[in-house]
Each structure stands twice: as C-alpha cells, then as structure tokens.
C-alpha positions as CSV (number, residue, x, y, z in Angstrom):
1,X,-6.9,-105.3,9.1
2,X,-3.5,-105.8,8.6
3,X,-1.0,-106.5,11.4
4,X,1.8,-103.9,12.2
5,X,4.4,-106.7,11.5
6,X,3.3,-106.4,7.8
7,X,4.5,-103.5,6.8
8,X,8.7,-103.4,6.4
9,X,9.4,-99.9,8.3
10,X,12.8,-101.6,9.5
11,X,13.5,-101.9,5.4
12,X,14.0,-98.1,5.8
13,X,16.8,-98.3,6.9
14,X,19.4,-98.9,4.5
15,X,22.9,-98.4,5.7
16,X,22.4,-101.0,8.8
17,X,26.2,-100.4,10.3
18,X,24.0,-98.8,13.2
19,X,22.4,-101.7,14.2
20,X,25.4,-103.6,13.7
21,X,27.0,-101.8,16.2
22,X,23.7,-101.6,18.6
23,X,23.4,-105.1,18.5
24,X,27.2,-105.9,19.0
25,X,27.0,-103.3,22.5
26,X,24.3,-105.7,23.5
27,X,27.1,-108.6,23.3
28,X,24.8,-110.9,21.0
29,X,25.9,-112.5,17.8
30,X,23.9,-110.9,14.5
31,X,23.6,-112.6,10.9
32,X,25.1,-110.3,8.1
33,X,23.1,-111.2,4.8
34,X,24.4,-109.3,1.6
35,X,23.3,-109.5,-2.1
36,X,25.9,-110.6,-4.2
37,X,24.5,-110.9,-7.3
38,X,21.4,-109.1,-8.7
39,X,20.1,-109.6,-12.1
40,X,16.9,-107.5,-11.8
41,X,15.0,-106.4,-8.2
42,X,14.7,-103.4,-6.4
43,X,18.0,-103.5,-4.9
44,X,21.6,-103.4,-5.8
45,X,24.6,-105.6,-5.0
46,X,26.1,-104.9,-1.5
47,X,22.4,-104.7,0.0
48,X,22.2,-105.8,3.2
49,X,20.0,-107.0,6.5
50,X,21.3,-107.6,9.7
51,X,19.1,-110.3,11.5
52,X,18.7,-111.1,14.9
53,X,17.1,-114.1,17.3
54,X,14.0,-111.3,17.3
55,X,14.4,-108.7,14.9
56,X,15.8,-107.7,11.4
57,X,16.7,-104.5,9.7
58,X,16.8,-103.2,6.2
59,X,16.0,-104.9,3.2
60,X,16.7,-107.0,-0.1
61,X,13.9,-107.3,-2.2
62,X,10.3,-105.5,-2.2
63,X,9.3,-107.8,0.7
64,X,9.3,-110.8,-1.3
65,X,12.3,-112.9,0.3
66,X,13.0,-110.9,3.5
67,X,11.1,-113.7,5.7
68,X,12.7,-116.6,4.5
69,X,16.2,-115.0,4.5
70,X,15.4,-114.6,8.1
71,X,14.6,-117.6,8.9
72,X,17.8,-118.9,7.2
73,X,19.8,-116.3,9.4
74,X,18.6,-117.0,12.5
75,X,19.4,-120.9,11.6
76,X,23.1,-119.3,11.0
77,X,23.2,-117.4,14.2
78,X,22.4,-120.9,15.9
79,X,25.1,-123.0,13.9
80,X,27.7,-120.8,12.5
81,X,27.5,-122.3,9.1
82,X,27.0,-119.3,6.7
83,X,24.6,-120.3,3.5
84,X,24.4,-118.9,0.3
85,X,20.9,-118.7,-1.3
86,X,19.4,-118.2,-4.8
87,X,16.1,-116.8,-5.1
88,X,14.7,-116.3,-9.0
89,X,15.5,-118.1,-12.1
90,X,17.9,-120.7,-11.3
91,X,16.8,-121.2,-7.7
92,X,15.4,-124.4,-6.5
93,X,13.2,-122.6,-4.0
94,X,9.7,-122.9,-6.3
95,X,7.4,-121.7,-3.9
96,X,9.2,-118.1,-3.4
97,X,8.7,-116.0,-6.3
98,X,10.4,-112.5,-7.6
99,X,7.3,-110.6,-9.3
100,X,10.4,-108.5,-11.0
101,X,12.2,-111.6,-12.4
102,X,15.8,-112.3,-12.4
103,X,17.5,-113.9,-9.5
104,X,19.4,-112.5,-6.4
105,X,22.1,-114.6,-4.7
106,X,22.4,-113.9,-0.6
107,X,25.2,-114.9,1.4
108,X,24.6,-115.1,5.3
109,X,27.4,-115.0,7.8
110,X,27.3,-115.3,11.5
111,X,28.5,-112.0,12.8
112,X,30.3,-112.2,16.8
113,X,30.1,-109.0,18.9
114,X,33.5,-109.5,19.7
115,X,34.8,-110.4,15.8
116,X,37.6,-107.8,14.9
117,X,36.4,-106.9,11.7
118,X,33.0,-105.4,13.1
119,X,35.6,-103.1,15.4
120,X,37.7,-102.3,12.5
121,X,34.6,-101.0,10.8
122,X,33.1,-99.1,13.7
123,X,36.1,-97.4,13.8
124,X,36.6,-96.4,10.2
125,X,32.7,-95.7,10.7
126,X,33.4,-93.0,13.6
127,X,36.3,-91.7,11.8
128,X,34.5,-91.0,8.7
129,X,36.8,-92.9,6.6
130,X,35.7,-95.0,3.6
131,X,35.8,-99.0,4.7
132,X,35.8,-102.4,2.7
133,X,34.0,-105.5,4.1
134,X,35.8,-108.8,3.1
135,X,34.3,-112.2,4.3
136,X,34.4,-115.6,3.0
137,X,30.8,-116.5,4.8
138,X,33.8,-117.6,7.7
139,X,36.7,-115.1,8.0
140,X,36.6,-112.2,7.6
141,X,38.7,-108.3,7.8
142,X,38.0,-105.0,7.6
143,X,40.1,-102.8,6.1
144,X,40.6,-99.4,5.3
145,X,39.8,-98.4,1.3
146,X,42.9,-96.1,0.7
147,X,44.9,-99.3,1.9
148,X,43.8,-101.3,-1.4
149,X,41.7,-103.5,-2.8
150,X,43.2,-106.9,-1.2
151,X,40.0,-108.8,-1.7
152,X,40.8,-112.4,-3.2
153,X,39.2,-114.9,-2.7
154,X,36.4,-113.3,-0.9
155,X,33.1,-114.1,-1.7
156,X,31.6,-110.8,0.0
157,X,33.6,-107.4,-1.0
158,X,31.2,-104.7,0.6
159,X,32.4,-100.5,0.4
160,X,31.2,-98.5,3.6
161,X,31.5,-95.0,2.7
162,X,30.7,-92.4,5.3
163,X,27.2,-91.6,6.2
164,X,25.8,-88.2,4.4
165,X,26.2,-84.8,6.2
166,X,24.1,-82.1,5.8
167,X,25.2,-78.5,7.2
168,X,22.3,-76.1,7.0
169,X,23.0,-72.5,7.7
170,X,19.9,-70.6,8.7
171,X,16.4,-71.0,10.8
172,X,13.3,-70.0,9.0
173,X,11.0,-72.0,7.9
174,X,12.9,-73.3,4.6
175,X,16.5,-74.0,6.2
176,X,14.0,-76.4,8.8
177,X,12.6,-78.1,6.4
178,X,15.7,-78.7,4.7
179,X,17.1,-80.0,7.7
180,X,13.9,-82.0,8.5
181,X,13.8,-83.7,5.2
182,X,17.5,-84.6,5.0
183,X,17.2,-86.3,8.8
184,X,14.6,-87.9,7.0
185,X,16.3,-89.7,4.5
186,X,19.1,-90.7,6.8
187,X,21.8,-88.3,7.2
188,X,23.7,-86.9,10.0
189,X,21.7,-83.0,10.0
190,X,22.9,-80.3,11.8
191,X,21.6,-76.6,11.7
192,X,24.1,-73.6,12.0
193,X,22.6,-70.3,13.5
194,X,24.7,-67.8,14.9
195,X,21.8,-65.6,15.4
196,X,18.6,-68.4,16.0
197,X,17.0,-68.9,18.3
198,X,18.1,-70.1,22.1
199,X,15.8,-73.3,22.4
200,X,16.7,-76.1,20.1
201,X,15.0,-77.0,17.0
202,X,11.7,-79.0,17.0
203,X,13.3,-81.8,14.8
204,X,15.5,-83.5,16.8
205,X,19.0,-82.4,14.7
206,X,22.4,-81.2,15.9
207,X,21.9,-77.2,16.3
208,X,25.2,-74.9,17.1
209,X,24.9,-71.2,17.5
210,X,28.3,-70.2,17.6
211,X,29.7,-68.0,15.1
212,X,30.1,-69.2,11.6
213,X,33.9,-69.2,12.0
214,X,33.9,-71.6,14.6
215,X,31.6,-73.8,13.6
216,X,31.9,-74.2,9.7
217,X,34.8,-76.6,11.2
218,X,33.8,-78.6,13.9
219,X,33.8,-80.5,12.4
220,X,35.0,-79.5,9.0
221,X,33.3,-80.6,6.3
222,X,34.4,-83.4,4.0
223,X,33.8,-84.7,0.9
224,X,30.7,-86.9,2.4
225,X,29.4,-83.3,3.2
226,X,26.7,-81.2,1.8
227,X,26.4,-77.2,2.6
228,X,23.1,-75.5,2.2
229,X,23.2,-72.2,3.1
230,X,19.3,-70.5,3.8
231,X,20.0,-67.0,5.7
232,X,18.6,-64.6,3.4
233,X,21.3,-62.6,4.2
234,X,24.5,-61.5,1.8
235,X,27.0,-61.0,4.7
236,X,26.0,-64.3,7.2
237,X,25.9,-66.4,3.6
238,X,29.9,-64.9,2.8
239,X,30.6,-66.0,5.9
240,X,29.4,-69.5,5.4
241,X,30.1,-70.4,1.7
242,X,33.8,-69.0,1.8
243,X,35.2,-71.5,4.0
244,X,32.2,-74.5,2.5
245,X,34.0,-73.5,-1.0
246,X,37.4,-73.8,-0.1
247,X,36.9,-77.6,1.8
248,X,36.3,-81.0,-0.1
249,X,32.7,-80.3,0.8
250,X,30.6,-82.2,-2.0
251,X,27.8,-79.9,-2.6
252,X,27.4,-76.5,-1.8
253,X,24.7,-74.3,-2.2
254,X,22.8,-71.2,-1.9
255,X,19.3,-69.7,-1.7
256,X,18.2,-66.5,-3.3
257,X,17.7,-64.8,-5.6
258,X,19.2,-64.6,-9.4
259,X,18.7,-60.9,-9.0
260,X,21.7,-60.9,-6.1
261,X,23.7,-63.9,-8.0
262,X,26.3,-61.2,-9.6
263,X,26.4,-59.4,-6.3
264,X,27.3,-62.8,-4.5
265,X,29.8,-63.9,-6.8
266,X,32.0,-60.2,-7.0
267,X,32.1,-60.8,-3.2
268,X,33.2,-64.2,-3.6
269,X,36.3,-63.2,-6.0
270,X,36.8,-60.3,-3.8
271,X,37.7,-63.0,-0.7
272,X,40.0,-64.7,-2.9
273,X,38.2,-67.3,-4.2
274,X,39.2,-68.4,-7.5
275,X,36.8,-69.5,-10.5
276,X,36.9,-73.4,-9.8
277,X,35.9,-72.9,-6.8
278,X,33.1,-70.6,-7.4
279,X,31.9,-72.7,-9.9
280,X,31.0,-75.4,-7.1
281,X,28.3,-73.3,-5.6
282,X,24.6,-74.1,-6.5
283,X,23.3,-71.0,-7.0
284,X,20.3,-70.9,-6.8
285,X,20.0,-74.0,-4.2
286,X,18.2,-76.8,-5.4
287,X,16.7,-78.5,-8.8
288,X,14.3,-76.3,-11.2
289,X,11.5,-78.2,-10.2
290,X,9.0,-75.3,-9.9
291,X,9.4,-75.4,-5.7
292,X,8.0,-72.5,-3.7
293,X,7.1,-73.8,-0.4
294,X,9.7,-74.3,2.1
295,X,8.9,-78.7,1.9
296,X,9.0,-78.2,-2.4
297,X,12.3,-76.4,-1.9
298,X,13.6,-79.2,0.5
299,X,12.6,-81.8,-1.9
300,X,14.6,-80.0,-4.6
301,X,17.6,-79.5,-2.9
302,X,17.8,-83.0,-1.2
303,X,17.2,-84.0,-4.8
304,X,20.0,-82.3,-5.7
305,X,22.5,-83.1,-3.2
306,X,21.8,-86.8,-4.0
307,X,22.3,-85.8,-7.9
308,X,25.9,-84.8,-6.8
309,X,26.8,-86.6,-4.4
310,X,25.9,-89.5,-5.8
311,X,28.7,-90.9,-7.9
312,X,27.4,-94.5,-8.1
313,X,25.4,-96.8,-6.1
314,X,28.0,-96.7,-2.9
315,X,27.7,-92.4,-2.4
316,X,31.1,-91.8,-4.1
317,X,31.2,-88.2,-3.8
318,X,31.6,-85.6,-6.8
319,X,29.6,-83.4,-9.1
320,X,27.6,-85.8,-11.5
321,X,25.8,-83.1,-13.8
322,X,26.8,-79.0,-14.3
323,X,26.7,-76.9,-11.8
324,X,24.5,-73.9,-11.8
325,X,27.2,-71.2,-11.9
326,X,29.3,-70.8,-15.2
327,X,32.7,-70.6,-15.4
C-alpha cells in the first residue's frame, strides 16, 4: 500500500503566503521556488512552493519535479546560493521527465524570517492590498502594486493579490454548503445571519449575527469580495444586496426564483439603485448547470464566482462573461 507521503495534499494549497508567514513566526529561514517560465505543465508562471529543512507546501508540476526541487531548496536554505533549474526540453536533467512536455524553469531563493520584503508582504497581505514580489535569487523588495511596476532587472516579478472573500447571507442548508464549499477551495468564508442560529456553524467559518446593516461592512466588502445572498426572504435579501451593489464587491448574487426576479429588481430601483448597478446582480445565483441540491447549487455558484472573478491567472477582479440581469 502506498505510503501517506505519496500523495501531494500539501500541493493543495496554492497561495502559500500562509506558510510563508507561519514559517517566518517560527524564526527559520524557508526556500521560495517560483516558476518562471512554463511552456506546457499543469501550472502557470508565478507558481510557487515554499520548502523547508522538513516540509514543503504547494506545488509546480503534477508531482513530477516537486522532490527534486526540494531537495535543491533545502541545499539553498543551507548555502544561500539561490539556483535556477530547467526541467523539460532543454534541461540537462535526463533522468527527470515532464509526461506533458515542454520545459519549466524554477528559481529558488533563500528566504530569512527577518528579510524585509516577507514583512512588506505580510502587511500588504493583512491589509488586503494587491502586492508585487521582486527578487534577483539575492535581493529582493516588496512593494505595493498601485506604486508601479519598478521591476528591472528582476528575475522573479510575482503579483499577490488578496485572498478571495466570500459573504454568505443565510443558514439553511444551501447558504452552508455554499459556505462549506468556498472554505474548501481556499477562501476567507464568513456566514451572515441576523436571525440564525445561536451556536456557530458546523464548518469552521467566520459567523456574525448582527444585523445586516452592521455587518455588510465589517468589513466592507472589496473588489476581492464575493456576495451570495441565500435567505429566501425578499426583505432580509434588500437588506443585503443594496449595500453588496453599491461597494466594489466583485460578484454579487441571489437565489430564487425567476418568478420573484421583477419583484426584486422594482425594489431595487425603488432604494435608489441605478441600472449599472443592478445589472451586477446574478440573479438567479449560480451557473445553469442543472443544480438542485444544496452541494450542485454550491458547485455552480463557486463556479461562478471564479468565472467573474477571475480576470486572469492572478484573480484580477471583474465580470468576465454577461451577467444574468439585462440592462
């Protein structure tokens, strides 16, 4: 049978600036390896594992080079001398093979717990702003994205953009499995429920109960935030799409009915809203995929928030296909 070992759970993980930071509280030095270039393979450029003497998270290939580009980390950790690596066509390393074709090209770079880049980027990180990574395989900064895009001569030019929010508005059992599903795939979940129930949910995500008006903004959403509103109910849903429709949130939708759409959208216009704005709600929540139990409708609407949040392969934020609701 199989060991444990074999099978890459840590290569779940894909944004690793947790374990960055983790591993930098613990005061020990990490190795940063980033893809580069990709021609072919599973993953894109700006990939990324952050290796340890003992451990390593996320992953570049389909399990085909992670070993060896830990065993070249660790050898950076130890010396300091970052190394960059070919693997594919063009690569003088014979005996590992890329079942996909192409060729990848890794840099490594020994990481400090103290460097001041890694504390730049935590704190973009915590403040939820968008962050560039710019590293020779020796020096490196940190900077913020709105500051530009001073990035000569750098070898390594990674975008950190914040981590995906999801704000679910409800408690039965499809706003849980909404919630569920989007904690699954990484995201920072929280469940809004004015009127749920006292104990927490089951599933390990932020829950608030305070009123809708309070909590909508704490905090407010951004455009790294996703709204999906599940209450069944025409009032509590006003309540929370009103203010999600008038912030930079980048997806915000509904469930129900078509049958209620018209009513929904005269009390929209009645609040103020104008048709722009309207015309960002999903309505009804989620692709047309058929759904119809409350794990099919997650599925669709994660789908969906990743269809429009998803401007390109670093989670640049804004609508990438029609929305549901005409103009």
């Amino acid at each position: 049978m199989a060991e444990d070992s074999a099978w890459l759970m840590s290569g779940l993980e894909d944004d690793v600036r947790p374990r960055m930071f983790e591993v930098a509280d613990r005061g020990e030095a990490f190795a940063l390896a980033t893809i580069v270039k990709a021609d072919g393979g599973p993953r894109p450029v700006g990939a990324q594992m952050v290796v340890t003497a003992r451990e390593s998270w996320g992953f570049l290939s389909g399990g085909c080079i992670e070993d060896d580009v830990a065993l070249n980390a660790r050898e950076v950790i130890d010396d300091g001398q970052p190394r960059t690596i070919v693997y594919g066509t063009g690569s003088p390393l014979i005996d590992i093979r890329l079942p996909c074709g192409g060729s990848i090209e890794v840099i490594i770079e020994r990481v400090s717990p103290t460097d001041a880049a890694l504390a730049d980027l935590r704190s973009l990180t915590t403040a939820r702003r968008p962050a560039v990574w710019i590293s020779d395989g020796r020096l490196r900064k940190c900077i913020a994205q709105e500051h530009g895009d001073d990035t000569a001569p750098a070898l390594i030019v990674r975008h950190y953009f914040p981590c995906q929010r999801l704000v679910v508005i409800g408690f039965d059992p499809f706003a849980l499995a909404i919630a569920g599903l989007g904690q699954t795939v990484g995201w920072d979940v929280s469940i809004l429920a004015p009127f749920g129930p006292q104990a927490h949910p089951p599933i390990g995500v932020s829950y608030d109960r305070r009123t809708l008006a309070e909590a909508m903004n704490d905090p407010a959403p951004d455009r790294w935030t996703a709204v999906a509103v599940a209450t069944h109910d025409l009032e509590q849903d006003q309540s929370a799409l009103i203010p999600a429709l008038q912030s930079p949130a980048g997806y915000v939708g509904v469930l129900g009915s078509r049958r209620k759409l018209d009513q929904r959208l005269a009390g929209l216009r009645s609040a103020g809203l104008d048709q722009p704005a309207i015309a960002r709600l999903s309505a009804p929540i989620g692709l047309n995929i058929g759904a119809s139990s409350p794990w099919e409708v997650a599925l669709s609407v994660v789908a969906e928030i990743v269809d429009a949040c998803r401007g390109d392969t670093h989670r640049v934020v804004g609508p990438s296909r029609k929305p549901h609701v005409a103009a």
